[in-house]
ROVEX-830235 format. One record per residue (C-alpha): residue in one letter; x, y, z. Coordinates in steps of 0.1 Angstrom, whole numbers, plus 5000, padded with zeros to 4 digits. Layout:
// ROVEX-830235
AXYZ;...
This chain:
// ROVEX-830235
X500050005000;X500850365003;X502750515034;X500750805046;X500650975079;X497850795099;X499050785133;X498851085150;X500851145179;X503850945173;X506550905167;X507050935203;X508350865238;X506650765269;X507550615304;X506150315326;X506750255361;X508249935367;X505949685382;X503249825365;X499649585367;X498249445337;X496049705320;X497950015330;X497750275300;X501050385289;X500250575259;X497250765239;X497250835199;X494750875176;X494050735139;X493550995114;X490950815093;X487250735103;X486650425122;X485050265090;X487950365074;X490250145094;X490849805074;X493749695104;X493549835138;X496349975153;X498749675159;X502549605174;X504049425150;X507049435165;X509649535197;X512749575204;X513849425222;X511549135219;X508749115245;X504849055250;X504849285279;X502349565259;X499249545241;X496949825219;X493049835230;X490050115220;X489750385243;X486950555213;X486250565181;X489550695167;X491550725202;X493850395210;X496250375239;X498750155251;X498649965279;X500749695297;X500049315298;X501349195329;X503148945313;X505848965318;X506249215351;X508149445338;X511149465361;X513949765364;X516749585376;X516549255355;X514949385323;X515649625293;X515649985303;X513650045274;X511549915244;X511550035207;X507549925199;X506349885164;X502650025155;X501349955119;X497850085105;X495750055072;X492950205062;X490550055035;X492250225007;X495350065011;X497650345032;X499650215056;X501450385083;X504350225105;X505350445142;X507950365168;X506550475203;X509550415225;X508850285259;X511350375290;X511150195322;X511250395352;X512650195387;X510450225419;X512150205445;X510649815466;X510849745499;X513149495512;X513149155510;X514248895536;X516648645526;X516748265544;X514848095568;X513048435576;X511648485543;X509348145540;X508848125579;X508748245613;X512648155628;X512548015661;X515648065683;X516547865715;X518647925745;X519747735768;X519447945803;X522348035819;X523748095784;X525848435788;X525648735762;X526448605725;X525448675686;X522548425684;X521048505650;X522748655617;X519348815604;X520048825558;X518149065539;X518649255506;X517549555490;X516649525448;X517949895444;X521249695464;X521050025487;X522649965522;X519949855545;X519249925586;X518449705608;X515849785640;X514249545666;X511149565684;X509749605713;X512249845725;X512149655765;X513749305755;X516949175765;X518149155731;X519649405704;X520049355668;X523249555651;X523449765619;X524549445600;X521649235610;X523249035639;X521148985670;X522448955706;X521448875739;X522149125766;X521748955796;X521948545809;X518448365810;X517148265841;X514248015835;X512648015865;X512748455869;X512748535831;X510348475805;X510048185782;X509648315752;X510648645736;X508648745697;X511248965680;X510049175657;X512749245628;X512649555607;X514849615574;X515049975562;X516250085530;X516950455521;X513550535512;X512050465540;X510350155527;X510649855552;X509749515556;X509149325591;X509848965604;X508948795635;X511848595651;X511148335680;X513148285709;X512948025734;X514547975768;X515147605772;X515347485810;X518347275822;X517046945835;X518846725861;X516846385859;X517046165839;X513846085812;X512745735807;X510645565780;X507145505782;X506745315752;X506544925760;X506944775723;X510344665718;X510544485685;X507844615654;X507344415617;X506744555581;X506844495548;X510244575525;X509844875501;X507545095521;X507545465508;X509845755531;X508045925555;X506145565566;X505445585605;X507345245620;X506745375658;X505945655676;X508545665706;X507545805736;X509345935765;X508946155794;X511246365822;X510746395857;X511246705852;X508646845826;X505546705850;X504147025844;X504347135817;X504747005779;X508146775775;X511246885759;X512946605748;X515246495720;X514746155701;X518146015683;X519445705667;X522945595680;X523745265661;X524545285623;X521145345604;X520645415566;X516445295566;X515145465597;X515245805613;X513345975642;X511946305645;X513746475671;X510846605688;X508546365688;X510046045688;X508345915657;X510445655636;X509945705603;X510945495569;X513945765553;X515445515530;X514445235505;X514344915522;X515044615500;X514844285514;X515744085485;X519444275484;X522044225512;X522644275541;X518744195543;X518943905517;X521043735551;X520043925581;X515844075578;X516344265615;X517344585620;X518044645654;X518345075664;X519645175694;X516945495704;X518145755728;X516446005748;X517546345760;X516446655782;X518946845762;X520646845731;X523946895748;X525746775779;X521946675794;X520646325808;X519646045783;X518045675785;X518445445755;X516245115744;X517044865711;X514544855691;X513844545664;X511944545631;X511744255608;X511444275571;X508944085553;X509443975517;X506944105494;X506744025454;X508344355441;X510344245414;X510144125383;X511943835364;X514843955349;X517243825323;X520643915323;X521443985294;X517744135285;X518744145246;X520243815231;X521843825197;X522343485180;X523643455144;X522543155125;X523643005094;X521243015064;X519642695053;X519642625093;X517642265096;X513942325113;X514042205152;X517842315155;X517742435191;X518942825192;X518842965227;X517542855264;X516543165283;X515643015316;X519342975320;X519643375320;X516643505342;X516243455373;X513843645401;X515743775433;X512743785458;X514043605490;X510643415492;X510143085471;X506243185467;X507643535447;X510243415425;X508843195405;X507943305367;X507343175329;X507743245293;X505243375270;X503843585240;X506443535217;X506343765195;X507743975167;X509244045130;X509343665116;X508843485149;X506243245128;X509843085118;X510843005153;X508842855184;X509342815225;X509042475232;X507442545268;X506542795291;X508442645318;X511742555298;X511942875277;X514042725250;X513842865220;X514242645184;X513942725144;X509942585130;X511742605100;X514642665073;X515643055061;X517143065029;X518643425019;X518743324982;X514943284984;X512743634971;X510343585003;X513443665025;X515743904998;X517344165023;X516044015052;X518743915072;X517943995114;X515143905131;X513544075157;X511543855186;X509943895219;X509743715244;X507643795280;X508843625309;X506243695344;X505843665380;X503643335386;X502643535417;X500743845419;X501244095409;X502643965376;X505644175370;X507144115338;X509744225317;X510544165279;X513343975267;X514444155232;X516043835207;X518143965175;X518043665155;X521043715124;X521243505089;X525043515087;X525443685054;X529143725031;X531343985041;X532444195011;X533444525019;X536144715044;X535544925068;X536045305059;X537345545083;X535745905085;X539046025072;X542345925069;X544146095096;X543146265130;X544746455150;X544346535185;X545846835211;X546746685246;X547946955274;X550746685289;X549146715323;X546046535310;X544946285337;X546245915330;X542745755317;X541246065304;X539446015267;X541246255241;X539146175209;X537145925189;X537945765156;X534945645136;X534945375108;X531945245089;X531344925066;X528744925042;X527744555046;X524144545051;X523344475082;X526444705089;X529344475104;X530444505139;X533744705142;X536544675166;X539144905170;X543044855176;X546145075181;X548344845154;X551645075153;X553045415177;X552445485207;X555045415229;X557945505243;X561245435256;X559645455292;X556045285283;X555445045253;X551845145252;X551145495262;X547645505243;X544445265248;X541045265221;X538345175232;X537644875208;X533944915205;X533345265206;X537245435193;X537445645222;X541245685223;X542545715263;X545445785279;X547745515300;X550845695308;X551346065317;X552346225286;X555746465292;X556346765263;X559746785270;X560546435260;X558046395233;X555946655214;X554546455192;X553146075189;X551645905156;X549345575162;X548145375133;X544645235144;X543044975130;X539444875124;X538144575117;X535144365110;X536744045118;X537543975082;X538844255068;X540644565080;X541444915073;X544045185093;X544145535100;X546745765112;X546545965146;X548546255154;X548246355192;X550346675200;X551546725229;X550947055247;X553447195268;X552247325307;X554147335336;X554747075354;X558447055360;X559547165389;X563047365401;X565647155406;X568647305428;X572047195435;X572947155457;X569647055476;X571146975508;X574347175523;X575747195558;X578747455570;X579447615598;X579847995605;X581948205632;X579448415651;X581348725648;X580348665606;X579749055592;X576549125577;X576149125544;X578748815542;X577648555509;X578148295537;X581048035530;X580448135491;X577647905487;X574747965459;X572947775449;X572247685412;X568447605395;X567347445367;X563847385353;X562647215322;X559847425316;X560547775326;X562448065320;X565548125344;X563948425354;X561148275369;X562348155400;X561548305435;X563248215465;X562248205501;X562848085532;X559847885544;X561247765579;X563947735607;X564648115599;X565048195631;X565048615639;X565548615601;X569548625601;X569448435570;X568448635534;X569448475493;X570348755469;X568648785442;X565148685458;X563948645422;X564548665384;X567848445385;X568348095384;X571448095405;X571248305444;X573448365475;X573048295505;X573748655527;X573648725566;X571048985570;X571349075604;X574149015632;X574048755658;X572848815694;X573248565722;X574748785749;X571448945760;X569348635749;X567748695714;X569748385701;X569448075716;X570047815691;X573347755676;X572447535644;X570047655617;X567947445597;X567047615571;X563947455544;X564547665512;X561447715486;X562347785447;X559047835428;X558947935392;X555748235394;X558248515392;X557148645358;X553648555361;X550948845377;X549648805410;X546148715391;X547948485367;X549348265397;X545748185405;X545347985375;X548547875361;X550047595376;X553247665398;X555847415407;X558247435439;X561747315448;X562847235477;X566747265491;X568147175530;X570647385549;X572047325586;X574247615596;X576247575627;X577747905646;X580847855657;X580748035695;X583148315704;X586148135726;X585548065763;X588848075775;X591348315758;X595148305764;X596948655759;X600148545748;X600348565706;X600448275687;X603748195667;X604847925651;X608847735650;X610347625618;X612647345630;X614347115598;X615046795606;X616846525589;X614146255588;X611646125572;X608346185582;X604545985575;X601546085584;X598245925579;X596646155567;X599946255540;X600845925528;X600346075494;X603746305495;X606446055492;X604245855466;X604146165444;X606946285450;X608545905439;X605945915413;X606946235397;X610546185400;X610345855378;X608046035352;X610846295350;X613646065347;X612045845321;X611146155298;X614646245302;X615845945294;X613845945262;X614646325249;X618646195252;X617445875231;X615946095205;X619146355206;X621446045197;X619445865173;X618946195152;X623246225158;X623945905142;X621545995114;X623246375107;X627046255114;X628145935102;X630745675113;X634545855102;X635845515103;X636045145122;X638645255147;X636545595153;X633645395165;X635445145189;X635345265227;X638745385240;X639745115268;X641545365282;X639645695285;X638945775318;X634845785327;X633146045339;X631646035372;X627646175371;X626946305398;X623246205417;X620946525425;X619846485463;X616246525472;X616446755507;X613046705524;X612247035553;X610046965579;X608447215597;X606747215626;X603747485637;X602747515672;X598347545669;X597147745697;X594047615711;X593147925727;X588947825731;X586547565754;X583347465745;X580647205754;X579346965726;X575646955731;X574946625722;X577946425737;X578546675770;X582046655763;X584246955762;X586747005732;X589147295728;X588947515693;X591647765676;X589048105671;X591548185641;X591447865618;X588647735638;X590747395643;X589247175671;X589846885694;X588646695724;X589946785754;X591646515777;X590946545813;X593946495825;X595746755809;X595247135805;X595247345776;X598447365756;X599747425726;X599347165699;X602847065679;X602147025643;X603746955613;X604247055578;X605446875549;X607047045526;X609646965494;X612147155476;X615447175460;X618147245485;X620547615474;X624147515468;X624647595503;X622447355517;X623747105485;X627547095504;X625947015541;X623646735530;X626146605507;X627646395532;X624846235549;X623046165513;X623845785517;X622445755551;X619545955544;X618845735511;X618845405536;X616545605566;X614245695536;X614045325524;X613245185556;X610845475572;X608845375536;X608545005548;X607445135583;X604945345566;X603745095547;X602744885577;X601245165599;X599345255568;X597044965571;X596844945607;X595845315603;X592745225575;X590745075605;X589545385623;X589045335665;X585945405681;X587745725695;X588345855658;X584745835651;X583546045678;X582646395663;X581846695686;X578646855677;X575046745667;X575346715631;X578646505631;X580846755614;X583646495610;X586146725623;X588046495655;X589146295630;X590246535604;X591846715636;X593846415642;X595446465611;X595746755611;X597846715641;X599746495626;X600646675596;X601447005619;X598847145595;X596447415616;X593947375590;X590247545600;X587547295598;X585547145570;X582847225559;X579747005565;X578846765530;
């Protein structure tokens, strides 16, 4: 038609209140045209958004208004703010017109609304008396406007308040006996506005009881039948207390034995069926009582109780049908099967599991079904199925017929007669003749490596167009293992679901390709699978080392990288600059810091604040420190709540060395004295050896540069003549002289100048403050100067050289037997004593015997560090 201007008075806007009523006018227009002129009256085509909220009617002949449906509500806070509505007119000429009248929802503001318990029923509160002052009711209420709301109680006279936030308290401790029994709280929410909504609360004052309540209820042992519906009444429990005589009892109904058929109500003591009750399943099959232990209290807390056993006995009833397990049989037969040929006996798969003889007894009938006229059940009773007579598939009558679909009804003998159908697939074994065809050729799957052992990671799917479609298995023929795991992947081999077996690791394989099979017994086809591996993090740091143990004077400055030591991370799946380190525990006054805290993959471990055990701070001498490395440094604080993050773990024990007990003011020194003797100790067996050792290496490369010098001689100068090359008897031979090996020993005095007390052993040992060299102390001597010894080799000046020249021989004969000596002490020595093995200190620090040696040596050497 034609567009002409029909509508008069819009376009235009209007408003609605929200929660308007059905039938509330939200807009008047008129119609241009005479009422008989109106071929369509005013209509909304159309909204937007969508909605069925508003509706046109007649206010007069050529005056229409809009006006709200009610359906739905319209609603300010959960709706569209406002709707574009569509109006279309046509007169009997043909014009058309087509408006918009845009409708804007204003909010209301709505009272309150009670959240909880309180807002489907009156809350009732109890208090035991004597209870002192304490929240007893956290009173929920919103506001649709989500404006902050007041809370208010009255009456004004109770011993009770309720809080801005809703909470109520009790102001004072309930006297049953003075004090009412029972308050009524009335509960008022107030928004903004003004607008408020009110809620009753109940409060009780429960008395404290003394006696003990006893049972009233004779019956001890109550019978009914199996599958009874919940909420059945089994017994009503009654009890009653001395002390309610007069007035109404209080009491408190429970079940104490192990229950999952019955409960009781509380209050009155009925026992009531809560759960099904099968007597045909076990334990009931073998045991039909129940036996409940009831108890009785005056209080549902630290009160006075009686309890009673209670017996009920389960009858059988016939509830349950004959079932056949399986329900659906498939048989395949061959074609040209001889008539009578006995196919399938279903009484050996059903069976009826009522406990009572009289309800499980059931027969087969009403066979049934597509072609069942060429099969037959012998009896009801027997339920065996045969063939009436022969299929041939090569016959038209049965062309493309090749299952055949039967039913078989087997009942309950007793009543009611349940029953339940037994579904036969009856197959004519055709010829297989085509391959099973996979959906496509190759799949390929994306697996996050942290994928759960077992999970399902995607289907294959392979038909075969045999008719009736062949059954296909499914088979992982080629890939899918590892070095680790020869089968790392499982299909399921009915359905292709491929699974799972092994966790799958990115950074040893990325990428895994399975052939799978599928086959319909006779023939096969394969497809490829590609399942990428996608990387996550789940390595975690490794650090070395990861355990550590040193020890530390106390005097150490701050600031000190302690000993050196760092330690190194590594992780397979994160950047270097991930890591974060803390100490997690055994940080004691926090003495201990590791520079860098984060962003490095290698840290220090610092003293961050001085020792203190003069005025007390510091009381223990050995720090275990439990180090954590995680790898969240470069991820956001909101990142680490979803990302997975890994931690390492590494072990320090620290020992402080104490400041010396005793000190002796005289300076330590130490005496060179060279003596003319060999010397072994245990501890430097290795000396001579090398020094041997290295001599002969020396000699015998000598030995071989001269060989070389006079081969190449002979080769550049030859023989003058015969009598050239014969030795001269008489010349005169030159004497070569031996170089001596001078060996200095030198002695250095240690000064033990420090006591201490070993805490595990008691024992006290003595300790040089300098090199930090210690011993045990032997009671029957006092503190002295320790000799010691030092090894050391070198080539004597040519002053030395004319001194020792003289006593060379001897020394060369001394030297030869102190190396035999040495030689025998050296394996008495490899079997350490019992006093050797003692080590001052908790950790075992090794140092007594290490001190020995040092003895020995003459060697003031501080003491190792701990492994």
């Amino acid at each position: 038609g034609r567009r002409t201007q029909l509508l008069k008075g819009l376009p235009a806007t209007t408003s609605v209140e929200e929660n308007a009523a059905a039938g509330v006018s939200v807009y008047t227009f008129n119609v241009t045209v005479s009422s008989e002129s109106v071929a369509i009256l005013p209509t909304i085509v159309n909204s937007d958004p969508l909605t069925e909220a508003f509706d046109i009617e007649q206010k007069g002949d050529l005056e229409y208004r809009v006006i709200t449906t009610g359906n739905p509500v319209l609603d300010y806070e959960t709706m569209p703010k406002s709707f574009d509505l569509q109006i279309f007119v046509e007169d009997t000429n043909g014009r058309t017109d087509l408006n918009i009248l845009t409708v804007q929802v204003t909010d209301k503001n709505e009272h309150p609304l009670f959240r909880g318990n309180m807002a489907i029923q009156t809350v009732t509160i109890y208090i035991l008396e004597g209870t002192p002052p304490e929240c007893i009711y956290q009173v929920d209420a919103a506001d649709p406007e989500n404006a902050e709301l007041k809370y208010s109680l009255q009456p004004a006279p109770v011993p009770f308040l309720v809080l801005e936030n809703g909470a109520i308290f009790s102001t004072k401790k309930f006297d049953y006996e003075k004090d009412l029994h029972r308050y009524f709280l009335n509960i008022t929410v107030t928004d903004p506005g003004g607008l408020n909504s009110t809620k009753t609360v109940s409060i009780n004052i429960v008395n404290i009881n003394d006696e003990r309540p006893y049972f009233t209820t004779k019956q001890r042992i109550y019978r009914i039948p199996e599958e009874q519906s919940p909420g059945t009444v089994v017994a009503n429990i009654t009890a009653k207390d001395p002390d309610d005589e007069d007035s109404p009892s209080r009491l408190f109904y429970s079940i104490q034995s192990s229950n999952r058929y019955f409960s009781i109500n509380p209050l009155t003591g009925v026992l009531q069926v809560t759960g099904r009750i099968d007597r045909d399943a076990l334990p009931l099959r073998l045991h039909p009582n129940i036996s409940l232990i009831v108890r009785v209290e005056d209080s549902p807390t630290s009160g006075h109780d009686s309890e009673i056993e209670i017996t009920i006995i389960i009858d059988d009833i016939n509830d349950n049908a004959p079932e056949c397990k399986p329900s659906t049989f498939r048989k395949e037969v061959n074609e040209n099967t001889s008539a009578g040929t006995f196919l399938l006996g279903l009484r050996n798969f059903c069976k009826d599991i009522d406990i009572d003889p009289s309800n499980n007894r059931f027969n087969f009938t009403g066979l049934s079904g597509f072609g069942s006229n060429n099969f037959a059940l012998e009896s009801a009773v027997s339920g065996r199925l045969v063939m009436t007579e022969s299929i041939d598939l090569e016959n038209p009558a049965n062309l493309g017929v090749e299952v055949y679909s039967l039913t078989v009804r087997v009942q309950d003998i007793a009543c009611p007669d349940y029953s339940n159908i037994i579904y036969i697939y009856i197959r004519i074994k055709p010829v297989n003749d085509f391959f099973p065809v996979f959906s496509t050729l190759s799949y390929e799957f994306n697996v996050p490596e942290i994928t759960k052992v077992g999970s399902r990671i995607g289907r294959v799917n392979a038909r075969d167009k045999d008719w009736p479609s062949s059954v296909i298995t499914y088979s992982i023929v080629a890939g899918g293992g590892t070095r680790d795991y020869t089968n790392i992947f499982w299909i399921n081999p009915t359905k292709g679901d491929v699974k799972i077996l092994a966790r799958l690791d990115y950074e040893t394989t990325q990428k895994h390709i399975l052939v799978v099979q599928a086959s319909d017994q006779d023939k096969t086809a394969t497809a490829s699978v590609t399942v990428n591996v996608l990387e996550v993090n789940d390595e975690e740091p490794v650090c070395s080392p990861n355990f550590y143990s040193f020890q530390i004077p106390v005097s150490l400055a701050v600031g000190t990288n302690i000993n050196g030591f760092r330690i190194e991370c590594q992780d397979r799946d994160s950047d270097p600059r991930s890591f974060r380190y803390f100490i997690n525990e055994g940080n004691v006054n926090n003495h201990f810091t590791f520079s860098p805290s984060a962003g490095s993959n290698t840290s220090r471990l610092i003293l961050a604040s001085k020792f203190d055990y003069k005025s007390g701070l510091d009381t223990s001498w050995i720090y275990r420190l439990h180090i954590h490395i995680t790898d969240d440094n470069l991820l956001s604080a909101r990142d680490r709540t979803t990302h997975l993050i890994k931690t390492g773990t590494v072990t320090l024990s620290i020992r402080v060395i104490p400041s010396p007990t005793t000190v002796i003011t005289t300076t330590p020194g130490f005496t060179v004295v060279t003596k003319r003797e060999n010397l072994y100790s245990d501890s430097a067996w290795y000396v001579p050896f090398v020094i041997t050792l290295g001599s002969s290496l020396l000699l015998g490369l000598l030995g071989y540069l001269v060989f070389l010098l006079v081969t190449w001689a002979r080769t550049c100068c030859p023989m003058a003549g015969k009598a050239d090359s014969m030795p001269r008897a008489n010349a005169p031979e030159k004497k070569k002289h031996k170089k001596e090996v001078v060996v200095t020993m030198t002695k250095l005095n240690t000064v033990f100048d420090g006591e201490a007390r070993d805490p595990v052993t008691g024992k006290i040992y003595e300790f040089n403050t300098r090199s930090g060299a210690r011993r045990w102390k032997k009671s029957d001597e006092p503190l002295q100067l320790a000799p010691a010894v030092q090894v050391t080799s070198s080539a004597t000046d040519n002053s030395s050289q004319e001194t020792n020249r003289a006593d060379a021989s001897r020394k060369k004969k001394e030297r030869s037997e102190k190396r035999k000596e040495l030689t025998a002490e050296t394996k008495t020595a490899a079997k350490p004593s019992a006093e050797q093995l003692e080590t001052p200190g908790q950790d075992g620090l090794g140092l007594l015997k290490q001190e020995e040696k040092s003895e020995d040596r003459g060697l003031s050497s501080p003491a190792p560090q701990g492994r």
